[in-house]
LOSE-342453 format. One record per residue: chain; residue in three letters; residue number from 0; x negated, y negated, z of N, C-alpha, C, O in turn. Coordinates in Angstrom, 3 decimals, padded with zeros to 6 digits, always signed. Each point is the difference from the previous one (the first is absolute). Layout:
<atoms>
fivex A; torza ALA; vomar NUM; nxx X; nyy Y; nzz Z; caxx X; cayy Y; cazz Z; cxx X; cyy Y; czz Z; oxx X; oyy Y; ozz Z
...
</atoms>
This chain:
<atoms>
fivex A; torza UNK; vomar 0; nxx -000.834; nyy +001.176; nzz +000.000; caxx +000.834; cayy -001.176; cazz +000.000; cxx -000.888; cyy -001.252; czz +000.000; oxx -000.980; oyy -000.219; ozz +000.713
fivex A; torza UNK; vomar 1; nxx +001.516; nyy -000.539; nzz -001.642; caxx -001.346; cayy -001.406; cazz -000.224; cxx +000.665; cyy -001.091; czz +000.859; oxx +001.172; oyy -000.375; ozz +000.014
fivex A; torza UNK; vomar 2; nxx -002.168; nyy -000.004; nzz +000.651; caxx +000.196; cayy -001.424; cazz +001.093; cxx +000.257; cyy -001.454; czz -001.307; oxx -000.362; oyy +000.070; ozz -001.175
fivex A; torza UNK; vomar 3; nxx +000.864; nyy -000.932; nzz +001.641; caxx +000.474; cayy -001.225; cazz -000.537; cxx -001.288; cyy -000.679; czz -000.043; oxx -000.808; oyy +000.258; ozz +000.892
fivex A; torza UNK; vomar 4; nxx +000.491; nyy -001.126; nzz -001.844; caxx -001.148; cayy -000.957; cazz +000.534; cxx +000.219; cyy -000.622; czz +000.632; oxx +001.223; oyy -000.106; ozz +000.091
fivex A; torza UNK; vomar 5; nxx -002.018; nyy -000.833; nzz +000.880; caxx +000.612; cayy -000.742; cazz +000.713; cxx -000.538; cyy -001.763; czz -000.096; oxx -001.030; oyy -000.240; ozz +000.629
fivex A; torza UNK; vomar 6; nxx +001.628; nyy -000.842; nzz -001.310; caxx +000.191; cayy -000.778; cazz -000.338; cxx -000.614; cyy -001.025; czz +001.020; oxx +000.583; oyy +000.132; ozz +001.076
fivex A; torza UNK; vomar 7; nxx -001.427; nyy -000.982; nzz -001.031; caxx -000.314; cayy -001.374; cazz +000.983; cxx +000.327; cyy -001.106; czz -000.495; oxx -000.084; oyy -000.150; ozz -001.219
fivex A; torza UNK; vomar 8; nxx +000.442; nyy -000.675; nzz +001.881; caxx +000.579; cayy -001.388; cazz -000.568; cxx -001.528; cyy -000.838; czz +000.110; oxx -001.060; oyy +000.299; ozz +000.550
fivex A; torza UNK; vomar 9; nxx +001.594; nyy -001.729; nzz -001.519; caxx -001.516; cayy -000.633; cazz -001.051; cxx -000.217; cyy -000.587; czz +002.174; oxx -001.082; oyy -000.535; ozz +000.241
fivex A; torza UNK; vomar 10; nxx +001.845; nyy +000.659; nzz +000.718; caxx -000.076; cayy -001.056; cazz +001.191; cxx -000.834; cyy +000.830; czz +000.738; oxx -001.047; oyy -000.458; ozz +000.457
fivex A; torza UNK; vomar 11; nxx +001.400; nyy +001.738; nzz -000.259; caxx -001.016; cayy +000.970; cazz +000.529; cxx -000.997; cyy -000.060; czz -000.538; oxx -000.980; oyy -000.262; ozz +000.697
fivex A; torza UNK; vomar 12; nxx +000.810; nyy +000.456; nzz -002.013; caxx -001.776; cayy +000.443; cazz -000.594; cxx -000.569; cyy -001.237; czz +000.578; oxx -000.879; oyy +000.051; ozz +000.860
fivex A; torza UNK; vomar 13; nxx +001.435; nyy -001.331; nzz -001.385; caxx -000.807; cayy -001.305; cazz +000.542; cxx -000.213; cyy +000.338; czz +001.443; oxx -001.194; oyy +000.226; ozz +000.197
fivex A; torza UNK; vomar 14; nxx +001.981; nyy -000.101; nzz +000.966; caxx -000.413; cayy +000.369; cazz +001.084; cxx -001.554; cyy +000.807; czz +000.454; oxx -000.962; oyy -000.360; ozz +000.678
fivex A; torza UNK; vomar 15; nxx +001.326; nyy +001.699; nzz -001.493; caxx -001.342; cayy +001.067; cazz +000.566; cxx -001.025; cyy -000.744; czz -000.889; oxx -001.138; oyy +000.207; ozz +000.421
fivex A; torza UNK; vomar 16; nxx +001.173; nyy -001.148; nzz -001.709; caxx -001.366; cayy -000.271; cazz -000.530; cxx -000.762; cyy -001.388; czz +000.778; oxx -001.189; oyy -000.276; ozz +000.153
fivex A; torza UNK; vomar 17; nxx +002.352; nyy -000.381; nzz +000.217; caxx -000.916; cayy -000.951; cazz +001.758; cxx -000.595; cyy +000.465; czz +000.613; oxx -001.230; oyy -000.032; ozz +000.054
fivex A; torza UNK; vomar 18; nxx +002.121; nyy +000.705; nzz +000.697; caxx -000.661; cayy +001.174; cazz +000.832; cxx -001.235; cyy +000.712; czz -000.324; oxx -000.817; oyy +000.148; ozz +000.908
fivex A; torza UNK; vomar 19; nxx +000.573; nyy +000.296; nzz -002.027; caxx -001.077; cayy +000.512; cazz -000.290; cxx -001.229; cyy -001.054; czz -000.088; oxx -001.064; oyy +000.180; ozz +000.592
fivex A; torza UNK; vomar 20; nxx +001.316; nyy -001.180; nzz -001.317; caxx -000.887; cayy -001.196; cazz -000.332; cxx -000.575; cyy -000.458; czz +001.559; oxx -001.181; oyy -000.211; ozz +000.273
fivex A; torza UNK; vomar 21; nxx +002.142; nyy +000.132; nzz +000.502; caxx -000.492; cayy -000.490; cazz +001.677; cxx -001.313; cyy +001.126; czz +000.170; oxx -001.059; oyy -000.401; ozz +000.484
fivex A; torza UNK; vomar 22; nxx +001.175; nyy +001.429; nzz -000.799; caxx -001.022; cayy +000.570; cazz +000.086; cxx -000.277; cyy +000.774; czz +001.748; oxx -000.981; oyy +000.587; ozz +000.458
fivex A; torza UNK; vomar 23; nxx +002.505; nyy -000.971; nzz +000.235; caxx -000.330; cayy +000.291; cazz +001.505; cxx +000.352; cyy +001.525; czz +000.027; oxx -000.697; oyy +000.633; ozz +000.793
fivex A; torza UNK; vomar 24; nxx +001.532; nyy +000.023; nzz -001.416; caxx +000.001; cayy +001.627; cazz -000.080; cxx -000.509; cyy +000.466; czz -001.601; oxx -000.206; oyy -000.689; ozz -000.999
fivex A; torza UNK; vomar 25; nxx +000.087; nyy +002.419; nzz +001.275; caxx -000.602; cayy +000.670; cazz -001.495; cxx +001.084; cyy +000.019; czz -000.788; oxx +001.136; oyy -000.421; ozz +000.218
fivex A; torza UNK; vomar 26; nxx -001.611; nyy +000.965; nzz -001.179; caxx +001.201; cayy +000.367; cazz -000.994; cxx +000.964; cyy +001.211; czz +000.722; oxx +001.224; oyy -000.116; ozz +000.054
fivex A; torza UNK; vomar 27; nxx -002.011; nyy +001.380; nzz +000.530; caxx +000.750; cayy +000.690; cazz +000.143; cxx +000.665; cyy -000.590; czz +001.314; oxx +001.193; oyy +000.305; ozz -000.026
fivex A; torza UNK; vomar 28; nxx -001.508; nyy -001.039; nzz +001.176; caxx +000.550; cayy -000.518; cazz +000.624; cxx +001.645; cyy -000.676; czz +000.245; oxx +000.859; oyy -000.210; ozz +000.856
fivex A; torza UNK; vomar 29; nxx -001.124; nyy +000.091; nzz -002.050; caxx +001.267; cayy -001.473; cazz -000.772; cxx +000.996; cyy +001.427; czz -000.799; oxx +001.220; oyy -000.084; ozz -000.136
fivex A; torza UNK; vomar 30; nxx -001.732; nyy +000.859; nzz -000.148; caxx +000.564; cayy +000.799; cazz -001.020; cxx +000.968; cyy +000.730; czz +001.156; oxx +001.196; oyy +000.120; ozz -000.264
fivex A; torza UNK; vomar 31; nxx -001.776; nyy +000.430; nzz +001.706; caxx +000.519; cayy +001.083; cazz +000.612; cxx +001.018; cyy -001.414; czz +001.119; oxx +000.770; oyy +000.418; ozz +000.865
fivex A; torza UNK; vomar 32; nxx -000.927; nyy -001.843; nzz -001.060; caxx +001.059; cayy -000.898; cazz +000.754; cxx +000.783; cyy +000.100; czz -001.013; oxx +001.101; oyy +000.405; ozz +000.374
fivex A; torza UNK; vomar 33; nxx -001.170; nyy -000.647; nzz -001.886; caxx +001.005; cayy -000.205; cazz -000.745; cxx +000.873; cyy +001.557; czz -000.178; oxx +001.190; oyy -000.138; ozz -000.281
fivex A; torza UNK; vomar 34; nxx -001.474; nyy +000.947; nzz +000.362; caxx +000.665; cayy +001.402; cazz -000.367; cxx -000.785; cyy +000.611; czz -001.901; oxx +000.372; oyy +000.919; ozz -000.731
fivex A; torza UNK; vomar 35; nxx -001.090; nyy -001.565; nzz +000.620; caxx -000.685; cayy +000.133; cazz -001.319; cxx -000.550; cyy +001.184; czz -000.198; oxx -000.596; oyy +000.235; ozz -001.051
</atoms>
């Protein structure tokens, strides 16, 4: 049985790519707060 993709809005991505740019957590960090 195939899972749905699952869709992020353009407000989220802008969110985690701040976040990333701050540079204060890793990628996988940010990945396992966001559910990524």
């Amino acid at each position: 049985m195939k899972q749905k993709r699952r869709r992020f809005s353009t407000q989220f991505k802008l969110k985690v790519i701040l976040e990333s740019l701050s540079e204060r957590q890793s990628v996988s960090e940010l990945a396992q707060k966001h559910k990524l």
